[in-house]
C-alpha positions in Angstrom: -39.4 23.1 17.2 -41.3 25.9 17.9 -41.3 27.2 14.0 -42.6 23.2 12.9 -45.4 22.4 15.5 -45.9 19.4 13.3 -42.9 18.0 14.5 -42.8 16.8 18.1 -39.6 15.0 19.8 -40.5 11.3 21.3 -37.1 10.4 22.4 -34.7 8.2 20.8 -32.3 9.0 18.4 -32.0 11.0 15.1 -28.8 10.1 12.4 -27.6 12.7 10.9 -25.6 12.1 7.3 -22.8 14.4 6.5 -20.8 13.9 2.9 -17.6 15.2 2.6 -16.1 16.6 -0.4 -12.0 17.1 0.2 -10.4 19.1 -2.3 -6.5 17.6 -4.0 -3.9 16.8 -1.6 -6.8 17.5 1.3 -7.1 14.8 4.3 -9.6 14.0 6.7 -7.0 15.4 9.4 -7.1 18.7 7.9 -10.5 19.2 9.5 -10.5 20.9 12.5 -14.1 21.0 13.3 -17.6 21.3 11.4 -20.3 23.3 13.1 -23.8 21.8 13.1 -27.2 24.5 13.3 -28.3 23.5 16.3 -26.1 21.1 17.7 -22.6 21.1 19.2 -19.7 21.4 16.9 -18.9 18.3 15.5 -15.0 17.1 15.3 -14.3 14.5 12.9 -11.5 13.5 14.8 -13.7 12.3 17.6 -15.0 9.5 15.5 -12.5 8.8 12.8 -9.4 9.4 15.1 -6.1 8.3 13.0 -4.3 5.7 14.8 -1.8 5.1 11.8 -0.8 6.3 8.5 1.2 4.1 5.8 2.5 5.0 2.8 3.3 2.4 0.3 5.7 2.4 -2.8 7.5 0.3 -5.2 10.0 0.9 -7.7 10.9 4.1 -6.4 14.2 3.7 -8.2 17.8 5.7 -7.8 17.4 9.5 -6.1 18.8 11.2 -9.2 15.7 10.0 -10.9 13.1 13.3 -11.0 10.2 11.0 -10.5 11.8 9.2 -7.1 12.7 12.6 -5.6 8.7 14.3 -6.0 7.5 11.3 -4.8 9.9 11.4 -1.6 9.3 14.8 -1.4 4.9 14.1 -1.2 5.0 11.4 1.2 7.5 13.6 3.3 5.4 16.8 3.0 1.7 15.8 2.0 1.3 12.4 3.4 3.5 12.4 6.8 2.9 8.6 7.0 4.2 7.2 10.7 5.9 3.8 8.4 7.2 3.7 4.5 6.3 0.2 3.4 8.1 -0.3 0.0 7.2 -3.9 -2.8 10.9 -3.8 -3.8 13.3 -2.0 -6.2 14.2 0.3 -4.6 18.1 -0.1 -3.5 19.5 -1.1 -7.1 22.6 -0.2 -8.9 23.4 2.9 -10.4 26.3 4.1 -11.8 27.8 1.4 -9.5 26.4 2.5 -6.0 23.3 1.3 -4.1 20.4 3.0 -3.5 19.3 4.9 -0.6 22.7 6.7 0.2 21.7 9.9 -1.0 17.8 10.6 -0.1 17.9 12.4 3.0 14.4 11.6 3.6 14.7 8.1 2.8 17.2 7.5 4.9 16.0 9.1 7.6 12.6 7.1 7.9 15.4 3.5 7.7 17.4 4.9 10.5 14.6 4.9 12.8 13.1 1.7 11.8 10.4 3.3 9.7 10.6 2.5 6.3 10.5 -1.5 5.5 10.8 -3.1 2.2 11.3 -6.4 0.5 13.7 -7.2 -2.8 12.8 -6.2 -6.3 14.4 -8.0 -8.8 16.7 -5.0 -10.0 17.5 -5.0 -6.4 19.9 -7.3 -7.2 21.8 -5.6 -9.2 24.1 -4.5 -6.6 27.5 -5.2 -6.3 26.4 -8.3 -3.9 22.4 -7.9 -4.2 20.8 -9.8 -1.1 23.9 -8.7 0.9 23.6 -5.0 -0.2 20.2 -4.9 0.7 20.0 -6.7 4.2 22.6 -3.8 5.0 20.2 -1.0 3.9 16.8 -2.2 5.2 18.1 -5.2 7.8 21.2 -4.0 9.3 22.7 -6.7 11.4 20.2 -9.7 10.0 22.4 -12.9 8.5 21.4 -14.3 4.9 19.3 -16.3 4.1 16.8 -14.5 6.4 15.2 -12.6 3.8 11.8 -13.3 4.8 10.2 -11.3 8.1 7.2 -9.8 9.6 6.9 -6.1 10.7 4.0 -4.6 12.6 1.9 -1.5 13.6 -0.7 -0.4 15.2 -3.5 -3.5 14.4 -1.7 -4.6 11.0 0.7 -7.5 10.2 3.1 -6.5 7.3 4.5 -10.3 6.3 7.4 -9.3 4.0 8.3 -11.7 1.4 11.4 -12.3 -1.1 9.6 -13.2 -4.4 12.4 -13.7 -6.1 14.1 -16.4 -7.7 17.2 -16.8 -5.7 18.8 -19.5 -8.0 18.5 -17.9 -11.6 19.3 -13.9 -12.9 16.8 -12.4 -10.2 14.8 -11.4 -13.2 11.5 -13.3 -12.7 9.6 -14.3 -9.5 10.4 -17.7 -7.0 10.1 -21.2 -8.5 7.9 -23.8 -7.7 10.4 -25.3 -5.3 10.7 -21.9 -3.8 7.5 -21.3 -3.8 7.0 -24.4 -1.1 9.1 -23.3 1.5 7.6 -19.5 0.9 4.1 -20.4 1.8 5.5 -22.9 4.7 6.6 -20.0 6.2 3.8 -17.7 5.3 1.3 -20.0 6.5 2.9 -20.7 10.3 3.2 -16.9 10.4 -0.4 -16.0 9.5 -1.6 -18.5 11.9 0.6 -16.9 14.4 -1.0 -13.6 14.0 -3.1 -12.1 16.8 -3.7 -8.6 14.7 -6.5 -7.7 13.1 -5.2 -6.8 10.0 -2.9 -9.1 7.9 -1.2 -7.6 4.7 1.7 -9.7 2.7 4.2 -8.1 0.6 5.9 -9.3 -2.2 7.9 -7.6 -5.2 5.9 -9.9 -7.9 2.6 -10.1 -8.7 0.1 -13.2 -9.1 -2.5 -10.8 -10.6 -1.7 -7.7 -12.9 -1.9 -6.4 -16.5 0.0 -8.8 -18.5 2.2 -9.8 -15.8 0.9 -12.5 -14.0 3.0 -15.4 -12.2 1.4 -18.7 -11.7 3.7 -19.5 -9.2 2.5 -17.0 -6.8 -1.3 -17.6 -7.6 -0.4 -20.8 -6.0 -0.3 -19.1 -2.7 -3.7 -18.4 -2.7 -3.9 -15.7 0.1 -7.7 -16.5 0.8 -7.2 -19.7 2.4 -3.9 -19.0 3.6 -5.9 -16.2 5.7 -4.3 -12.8 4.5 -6.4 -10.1 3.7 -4.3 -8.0 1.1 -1.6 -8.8 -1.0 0.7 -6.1 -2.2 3.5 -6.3 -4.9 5.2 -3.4 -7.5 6.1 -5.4 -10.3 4.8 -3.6 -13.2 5.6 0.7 -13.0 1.6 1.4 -12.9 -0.9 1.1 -10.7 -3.9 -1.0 -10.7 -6.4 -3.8 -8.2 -7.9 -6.9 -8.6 -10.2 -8.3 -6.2 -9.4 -12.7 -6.0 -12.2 -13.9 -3.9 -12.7 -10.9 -1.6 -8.5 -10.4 -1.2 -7.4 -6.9 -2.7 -4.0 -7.7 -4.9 -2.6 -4.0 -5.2 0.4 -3.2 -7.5 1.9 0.1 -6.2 4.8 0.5 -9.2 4.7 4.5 -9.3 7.4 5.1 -6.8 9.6 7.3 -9.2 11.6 5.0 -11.4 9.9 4.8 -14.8 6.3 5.0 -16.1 4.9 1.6 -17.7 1.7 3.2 -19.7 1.2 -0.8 -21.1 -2.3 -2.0 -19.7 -3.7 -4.8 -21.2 -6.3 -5.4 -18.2 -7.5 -9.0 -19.3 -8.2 -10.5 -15.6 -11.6 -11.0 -14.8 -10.5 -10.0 -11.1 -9.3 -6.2 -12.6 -11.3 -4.2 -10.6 -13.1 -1.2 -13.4 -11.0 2.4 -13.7 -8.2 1.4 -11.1 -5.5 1.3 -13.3 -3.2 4.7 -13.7 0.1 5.2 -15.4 -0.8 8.8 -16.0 2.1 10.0 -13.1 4.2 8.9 -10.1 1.9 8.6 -7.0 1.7 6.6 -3.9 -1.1 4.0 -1.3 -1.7 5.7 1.9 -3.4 3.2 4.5 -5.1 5.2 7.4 -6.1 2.8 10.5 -8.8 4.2 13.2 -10.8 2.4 15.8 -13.2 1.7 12.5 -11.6 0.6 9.8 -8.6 0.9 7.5 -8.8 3.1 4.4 -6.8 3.1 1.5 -6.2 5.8 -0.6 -3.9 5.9 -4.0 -3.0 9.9 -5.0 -0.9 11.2 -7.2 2.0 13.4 -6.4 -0.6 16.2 -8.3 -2.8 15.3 -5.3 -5.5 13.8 -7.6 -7.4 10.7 -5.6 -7.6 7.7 -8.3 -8.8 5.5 -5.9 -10.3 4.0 -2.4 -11.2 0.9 -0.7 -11.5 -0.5 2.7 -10.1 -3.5 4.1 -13.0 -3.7 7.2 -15.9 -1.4 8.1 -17.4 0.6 4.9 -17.1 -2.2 2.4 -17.7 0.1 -0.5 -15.0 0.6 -3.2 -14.2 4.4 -4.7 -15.6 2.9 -7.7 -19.2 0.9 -8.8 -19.3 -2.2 -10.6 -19.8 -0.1 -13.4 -16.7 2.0 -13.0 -17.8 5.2 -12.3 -17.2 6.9 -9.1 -19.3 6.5 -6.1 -21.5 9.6 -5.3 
């Protein structure tokens, strides 16, 4: 530079480190281009192209509930994912009629094969449960096949029924159960050519008072999944078991559980949040795959990566990353 004769250019290369501060509800998509002094303009795009956008729920309950409808009405006009992926309860009973009649949205995102979920317990509570809700989300799919795989982009979604089939529905698979489930999950992981692998269950094996032994069983490390996901408590929260993110997405609309009693070593600082309704977005680019939990204010509560920047949103000593 002619104003820094000090400075001299030998060749190579020089990095240049941007930070980034979006503002609520803001996405990296919303960027249209950032001009550099100097240099070209830069367009985030170019590097962080999305190929995919998720949006994950559970419990997202009946329509008539206030909390179900603002949360459709986010993911429909703030998130604009490309799939719903849904941990269960979400086609129950009430007042006598199944779910997902009366959700425009909703229903709209089934219809053309866009929004996949697996049974909730109060799923069941339909006039003919399993039936009622291979009719919604499986049209044309015969019992007992309750147990399937969907994909997109780079990720594996392996959908599971966690579920105890044999009691009241009320608590998660048995230990008998439990057998067959990882059979199945195990021959399908192995099958898997995508980069991603994400199982989906309505239960959880880790969460704030909640736990099921039965599913720890599993043991997603070694069965080689990377992320398990499950709604069975109506908050939020992640534990980290040996590198695997367990995620419990219960904010979908239905109720607000505010209990946290956070004694798992794997709880992962400042992730839990029953303040409001709110939902998981998954972005996938050539890079990696970001995850992002929002309320339906817009406020970010938290972030991880599955490959690429391994940081979390948070430190290990719970305060947010600078």
């Amino acid at each position: 530079s002619p104003k820094n004769p000090s400075f001299s250019a030998i060749g190579g290369t020089l990095d240049i480190v941007l930070k980034i501060t979006l503002t609520k509800g803001a996405l990296l998509d919303d960027i249209k281009s950032i001009k550099i002094p100097g240099l070209e303009i830069w367009h985030p795009k170019k590097y962080f192209n999305s190929l995919n956008k998720i949006a994950f729920i559970g419990n997202c309950g009946y329509q008539g509930e206030s909390g179900s409808k603002h949360v459709s009405n986010f993911i429909r006009d703030k998130v604009q994912p490309d799939v719903i992926v849904s941990a269960g309860n979400d086609s129950y009973k009430r007042g006598g009629e199944p779910l997902r009649k009366d959700d425009f949205y909703y229903n709209s995102m089934i219809s053309i094969d866009k929004y996949h979920s697996v049974l909730g317990n109060l799923d069941y509570t339909t006039p003919k449960g399993e039936a009622d809700w291979l009719a919604i989300f499986r049209s044309g799919v015969a019992l007992p096949n309750v147990n399937y795989k969907y994909s997109i982009g780079e990720i594996d979604f392996f959908m599971l029924n966690t579920n105890n089939r044999g009691g009241l529905h009320l608590g998660p698979i048995t230990d008998t159960e439990v057998v067959n489930t990882k059979n199945w999950l195990m021959h399908e992981l192995n099958a898997s050519k995508k980069k991603y692998k994400i199982v989906v269950g309505h239960h959880a094996a880790y969460q704030s008072g909640q736990n099921s032994n039965v599913l720890k069983e599993l043991n997603f490390k070694e069965l080689g999944a990377d992320m398990y996901l499950s709604a069975g408590g109506a908050f939020y929260e992640r534990h980290d078991v040996d590198g695997v993110p367990h995620v419990n997405v219960g904010l979908g609309g239905m109720y607000i559980d505010e209990t946290n009693h956070l004694e798992q070593d794997e709880y992962v600082p400042n992730t839990h949040y029953s303040d409001n309704f709110g939902v998981l977005t998954a972005t996938e680019t050539q890079q990696s795959l970001r995850f992002e939990f929002v309320s339906i204010e817009g406020d970010k509560k938290d972030e991880f990566y599955l490959t690429g920047w391994r940081d979390n949103y948070y430190n290990k000593n719970g305060a947010p990353l600078e």
